[in-house]
N, C-alpha and C positions, 0 to 999 in steps of 0.2 A: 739348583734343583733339577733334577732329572726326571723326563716321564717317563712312565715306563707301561708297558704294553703286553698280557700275558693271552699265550694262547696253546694249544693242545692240548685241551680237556676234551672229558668228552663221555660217553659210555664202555665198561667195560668188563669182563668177567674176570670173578674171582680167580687167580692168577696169571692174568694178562698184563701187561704192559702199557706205558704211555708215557713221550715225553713232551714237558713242560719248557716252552720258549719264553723270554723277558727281553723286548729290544725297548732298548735306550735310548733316549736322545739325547741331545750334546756330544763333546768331544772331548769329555774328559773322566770317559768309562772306566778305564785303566786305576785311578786314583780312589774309587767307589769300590766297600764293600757292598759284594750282594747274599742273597738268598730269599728264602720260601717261609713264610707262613702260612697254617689253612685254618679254616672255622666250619666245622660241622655244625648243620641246624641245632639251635637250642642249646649249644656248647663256647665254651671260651675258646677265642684264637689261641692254637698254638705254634710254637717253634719247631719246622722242621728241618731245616738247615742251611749253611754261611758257609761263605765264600773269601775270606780276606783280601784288602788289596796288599799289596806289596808280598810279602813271603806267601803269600795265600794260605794262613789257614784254613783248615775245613773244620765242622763241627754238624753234627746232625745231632737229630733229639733220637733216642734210645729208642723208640717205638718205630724207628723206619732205618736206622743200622744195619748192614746185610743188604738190606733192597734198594733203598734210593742212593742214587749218586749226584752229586752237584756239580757244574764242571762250566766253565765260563770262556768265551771269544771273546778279548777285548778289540780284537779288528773290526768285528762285526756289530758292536755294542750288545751282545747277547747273553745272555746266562739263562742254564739250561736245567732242569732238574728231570733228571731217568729213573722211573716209577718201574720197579721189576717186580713180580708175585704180587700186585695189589689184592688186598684184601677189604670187606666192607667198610670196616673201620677207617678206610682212609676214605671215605666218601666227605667231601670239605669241597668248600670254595677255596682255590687255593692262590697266595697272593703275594705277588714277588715285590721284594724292597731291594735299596737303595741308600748308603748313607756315607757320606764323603769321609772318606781316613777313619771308618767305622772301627770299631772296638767289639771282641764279641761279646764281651760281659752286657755290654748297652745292647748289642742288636737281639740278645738273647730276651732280651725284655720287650722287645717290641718296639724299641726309639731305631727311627730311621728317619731320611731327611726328606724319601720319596715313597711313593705306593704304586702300586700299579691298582686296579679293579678287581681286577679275580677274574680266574677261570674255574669253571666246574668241574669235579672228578666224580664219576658217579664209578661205583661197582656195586655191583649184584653178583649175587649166589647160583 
């Protein structure tokens, strides 16, 4: 199991920017699919988007298409998700996983093997 560590939230205006860090521990980042889910107050966690290991897929959920990109250093044990044109809607605790020889169909549900805590994305209007 891998910890993992989320950070660059923060405040921000409706179409601004903000990217999101996830360092890893262990040495075996490479083999670990990653990505992002967030939970707005009062709302179920949803799936924003996967990182595969090996061919790397990608996959994002429909409502952040266009704007977010997900992009991974496995030198660095890092996976990074690039917030472009945020809007209020993405205001979420948002929280990076982790899951060995991950599957998207599984990590699109929310089964992962690790979590990080969350970091906060706030925007305002």
């Amino acid at each position: 199991q891998a910890q993992l560590v989320e950070s660059g939230g923060g405040l921000v205006q409706v179409g601004g920017s903000l990217r999101l860090s996830c360092v890893a521990s262990g040495h075996t980042f490479s083999r670990y699919s990653v990505g992002w889910f967030r939970q707005a107050q009062g709302k179920e966690r949803e799936f924003v988007a996967a990182f595969g290991w090996g061919i790397g897929a990608i996959e994002y959920a429909e409502s952040v298409k266009g704007r977010f990109t997900i992009s991974r250093d496995n030198a660095k044990n890092t996976a990074y998700l690039q917030m472009n044109n945020l809007q209020p809607e993405d205001t979420a605790i948002y929280y990076c996983f982790a899951d060995y020889f991950g599957q998207m169909e599984k990590l699109k549900n929310g089964v992962a093997d690790s979590w990080g805590r969350g970091t906060q994305v706030t925007v305002s209007a």
